[in-house]
N, C-alpha and C positions, 0 to 999 in steps of 0.2 A: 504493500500500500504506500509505502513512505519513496519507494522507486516512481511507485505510476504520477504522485503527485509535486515530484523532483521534476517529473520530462512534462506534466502537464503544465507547471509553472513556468517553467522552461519554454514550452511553447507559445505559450501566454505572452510572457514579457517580448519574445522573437514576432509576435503575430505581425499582421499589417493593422496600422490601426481602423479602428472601425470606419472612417471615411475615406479609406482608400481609394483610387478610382474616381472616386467624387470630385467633383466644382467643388473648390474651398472660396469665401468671399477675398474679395481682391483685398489687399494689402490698403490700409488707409494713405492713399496717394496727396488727398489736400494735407493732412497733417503732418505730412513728411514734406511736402512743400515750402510750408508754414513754418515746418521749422528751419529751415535755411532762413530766416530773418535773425533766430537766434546769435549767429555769428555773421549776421553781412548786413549792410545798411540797404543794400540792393538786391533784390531779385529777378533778375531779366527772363523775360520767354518768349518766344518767336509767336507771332499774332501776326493774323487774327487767328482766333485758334481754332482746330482739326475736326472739333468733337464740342463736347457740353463743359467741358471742367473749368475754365475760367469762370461761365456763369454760377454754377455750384459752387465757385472757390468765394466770390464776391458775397453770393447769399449765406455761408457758411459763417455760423454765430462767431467761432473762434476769429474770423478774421480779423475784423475792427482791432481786437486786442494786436496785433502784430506791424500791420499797415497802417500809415498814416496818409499815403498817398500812392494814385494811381498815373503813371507817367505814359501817355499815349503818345501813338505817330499820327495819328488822322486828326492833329490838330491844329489852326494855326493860332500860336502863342501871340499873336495880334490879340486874338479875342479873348484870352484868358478873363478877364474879369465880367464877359458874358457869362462863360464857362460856370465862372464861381457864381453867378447869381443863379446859373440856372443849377446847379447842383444844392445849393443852398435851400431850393424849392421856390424861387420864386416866378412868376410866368415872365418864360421866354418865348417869343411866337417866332423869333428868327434864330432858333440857336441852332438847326441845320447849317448856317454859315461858320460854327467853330469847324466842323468836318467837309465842309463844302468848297470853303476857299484855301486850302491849301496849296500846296506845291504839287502833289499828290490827286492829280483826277480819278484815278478809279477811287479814290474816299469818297470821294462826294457821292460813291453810289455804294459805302458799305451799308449793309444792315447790323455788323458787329459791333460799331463804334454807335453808331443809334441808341442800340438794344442795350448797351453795357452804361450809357450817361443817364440814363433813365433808371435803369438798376440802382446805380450808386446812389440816386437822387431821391429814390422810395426806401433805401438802406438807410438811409442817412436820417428819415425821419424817426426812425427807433431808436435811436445814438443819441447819447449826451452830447455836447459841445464838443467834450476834447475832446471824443472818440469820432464826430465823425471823419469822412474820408472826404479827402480833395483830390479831381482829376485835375493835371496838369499836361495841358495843352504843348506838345514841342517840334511840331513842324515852326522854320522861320516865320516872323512877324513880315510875311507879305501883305500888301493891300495894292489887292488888284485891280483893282480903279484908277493904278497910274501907271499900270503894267501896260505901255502901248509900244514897246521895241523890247528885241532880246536884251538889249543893257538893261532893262528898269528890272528885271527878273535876277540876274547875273549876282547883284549882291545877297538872294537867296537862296543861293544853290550848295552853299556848304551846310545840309542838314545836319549832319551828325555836331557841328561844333554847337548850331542850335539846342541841340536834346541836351550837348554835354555840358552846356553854360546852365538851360532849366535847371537839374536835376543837381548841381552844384549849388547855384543860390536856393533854390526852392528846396531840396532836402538834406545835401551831406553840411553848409553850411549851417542848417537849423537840426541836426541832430535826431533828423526822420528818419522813418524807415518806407521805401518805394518800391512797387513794384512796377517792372517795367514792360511794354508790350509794343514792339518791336518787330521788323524783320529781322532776320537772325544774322545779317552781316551788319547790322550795327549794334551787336551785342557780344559777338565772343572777345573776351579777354588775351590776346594774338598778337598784341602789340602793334598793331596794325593802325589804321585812321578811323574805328568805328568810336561811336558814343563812350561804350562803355571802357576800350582799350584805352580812351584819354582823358576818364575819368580813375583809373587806377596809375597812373603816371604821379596822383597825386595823394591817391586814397590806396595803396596795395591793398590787394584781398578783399575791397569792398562788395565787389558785385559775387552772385552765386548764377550759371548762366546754365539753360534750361533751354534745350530745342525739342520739336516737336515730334514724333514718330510721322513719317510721311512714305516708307516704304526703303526697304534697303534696294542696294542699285544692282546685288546678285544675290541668289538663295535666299529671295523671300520670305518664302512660308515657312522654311524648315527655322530661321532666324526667329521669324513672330513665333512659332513654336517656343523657343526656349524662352522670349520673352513672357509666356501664359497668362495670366489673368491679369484684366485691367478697369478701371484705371492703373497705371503703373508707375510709380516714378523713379528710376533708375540711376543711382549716380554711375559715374563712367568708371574713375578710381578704383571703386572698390567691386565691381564685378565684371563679367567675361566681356562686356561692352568694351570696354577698356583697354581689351588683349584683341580683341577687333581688328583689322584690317583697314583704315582710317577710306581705304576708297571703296570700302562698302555702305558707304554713309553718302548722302547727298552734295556733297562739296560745290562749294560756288566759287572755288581756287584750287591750284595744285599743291601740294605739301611732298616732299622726298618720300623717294620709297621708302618701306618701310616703316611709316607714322604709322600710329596706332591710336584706336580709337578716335572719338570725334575731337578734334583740334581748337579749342575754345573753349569749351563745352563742360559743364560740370555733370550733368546732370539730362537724361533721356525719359522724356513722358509719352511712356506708350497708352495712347486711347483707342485701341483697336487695330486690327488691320489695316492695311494700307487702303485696299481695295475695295471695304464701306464706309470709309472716309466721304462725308460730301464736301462740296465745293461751298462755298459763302456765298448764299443768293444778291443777286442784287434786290436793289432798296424800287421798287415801283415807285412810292412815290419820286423819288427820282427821274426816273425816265418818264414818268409821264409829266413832270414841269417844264414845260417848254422853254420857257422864259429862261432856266436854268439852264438848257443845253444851248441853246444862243449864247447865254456868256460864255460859257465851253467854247465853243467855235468859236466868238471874239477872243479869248484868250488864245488859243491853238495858233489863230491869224496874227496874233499880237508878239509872238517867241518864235513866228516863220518855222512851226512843228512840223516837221514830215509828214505828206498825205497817209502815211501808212504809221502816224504815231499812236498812240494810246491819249495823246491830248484829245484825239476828235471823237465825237461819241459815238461815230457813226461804225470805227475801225474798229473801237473799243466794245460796244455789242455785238459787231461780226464774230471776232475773237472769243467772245463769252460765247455768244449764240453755237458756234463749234466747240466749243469745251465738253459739254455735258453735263453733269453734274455731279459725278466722283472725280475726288484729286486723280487716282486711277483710272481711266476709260477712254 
């Protein structure tokens, strides 16, 4: 008896546990997020984003506690103290023009930067004073009302020094904490000319930098495989991301053979497959404002944009209209 219950215990402790084979629920990805504010004043992520988690990260109670401020690209820092009245909650009937007139013409037709000032703005009404959040507008201070030749445009084409003078006065100077939302070549840490490369010139180790999962560039599926359940948030350092092949990653530059892992990068947020990924609808009420795609086209005529640029809206819904609607397809 005391053998059978020696190799029964025995097998017992060897079992599989009882949910083996099973879906386990994903790894809590906002609060591993969340905590990289712990040790950085900045938290960077490439936006607009893939999937839902940026808006579950905004509506998520723990946030306020960590974030003081939200640092956009679809905005021109002209109209910042629009921004703040209308985040503030009070009526703005024109604050389509924070994400409309920028540098940047396909903003004027996101529906992410919409959807996310409006969030912030009904967030905001739960919050105390010091906990609410402030968006901070950091495309250049254009005003296009005097944009009538490619000079009048020219002194605002260096956006990244833009983001990185905001994001200096407006949080590392006041001892905030930001989260930044971003394409992701003005974000990795590279030493390079982006925002955040020349905000740690000044600030080492400030920023914590977070690109999006969008599809590796060889062996897909068997890769999303080992990455499993998501949402996920992945630092690179410390797992097999890391020991990666740096040109299995999306790279918008070449790096020497041999780099490993994603090159900037702290940090990898898988929200699924590449392949159900959708695309960011455009904004309707955009395109159907007419008024608003004649300034398009007055501007486009006004910086002599290439008939075949992204300035004209007509190039610009051709190109979407052939997209589809997964980043994949």
């Amino acid at each position: 008896m005391r053998l059978f219950l020696a190799v029964l215990a025995a097998v017992t402790l060897f079992a599989a546990p009882a949910d083996a084979g099973q879906s386990r629920p994903p790894a809590d990805a906002a609060g591993a997020f969340l905590a990289a504010f712990d040790d950085h004043a900045i938290v960077a992520k490439s936006s607009p984003d893939v999937g839902t988690f940026l808006v579950d990260l905004v509506r998520d109670p723990r946030f306020p506690g960590r974030v003081n401020d939200i640092a956009v690209e679809c905005g021109n820092s002209l109209l910042q103290p629009m921004l703040d009245r209308y985040i503030a909650g009070d009526d703005v009937p024109d604050i389509s023009r924070v994400w409309r007139d920028t540098t940047q013409p396909s903003c004027g037709f996101s529906t992410f930067y919409e959807q996310l000032f409006a969030l912030v703005r009904q967030v905001n009404t739960t919050l105390p004073a010091a906990r609410k959040i402030r968006v901070l507008a950091c495309d250049p201070p254009v005003d296009w009302s005097r944009v009538q030749a490619p000079a009048d445009l020219e002194p605002f084409l260096d956006r990244d020094a833009t983001i990185a003078s905001v994001v200096e006065t407006q949080v590392l100077q006041r001892n905030r904490k930001v989260l930044m939302l971003f394409g992701l070549g003005h974000l990795t840490h590279d030493g390079g000319s982006g925002a955040v490369a020349r905000l740690e010139r000044a600030h080492p180790g400030a920023a914590y930098v977070v690109a999006d999962h969008r599809g590796f560039t060889a062996d897909n599926t068997r890769l999303e495989q080992r990455l499993g359940s998501w949402p996920a948030l992945v630092p690179l350092r410390t797992s097999w991301l890391g020991g990666l092949e740096s040109t299995y990653f999306p790279l918008n530059r070449d790096y020497p053979p041999g780099t490993k892992g994603y090159p900037g990068v702290d940090a990898y947020l898988y929200e699924g497959p590449a392949d159900t990924l959708l695309r960011e609808p455009l904004s309707a009420r955009a395109i159907l404002d007419t008024a608003y795609l004649d300034e398009l086209r007055r501007r486009a005529t006004a910086i002599q944009a290439p008939p075949d640029g992204l300035e004209w809206p007509e190039f610009f819904f051709d190109r979407e209209r052939t997209s589809g609607v997964l980043l994949r397809g």
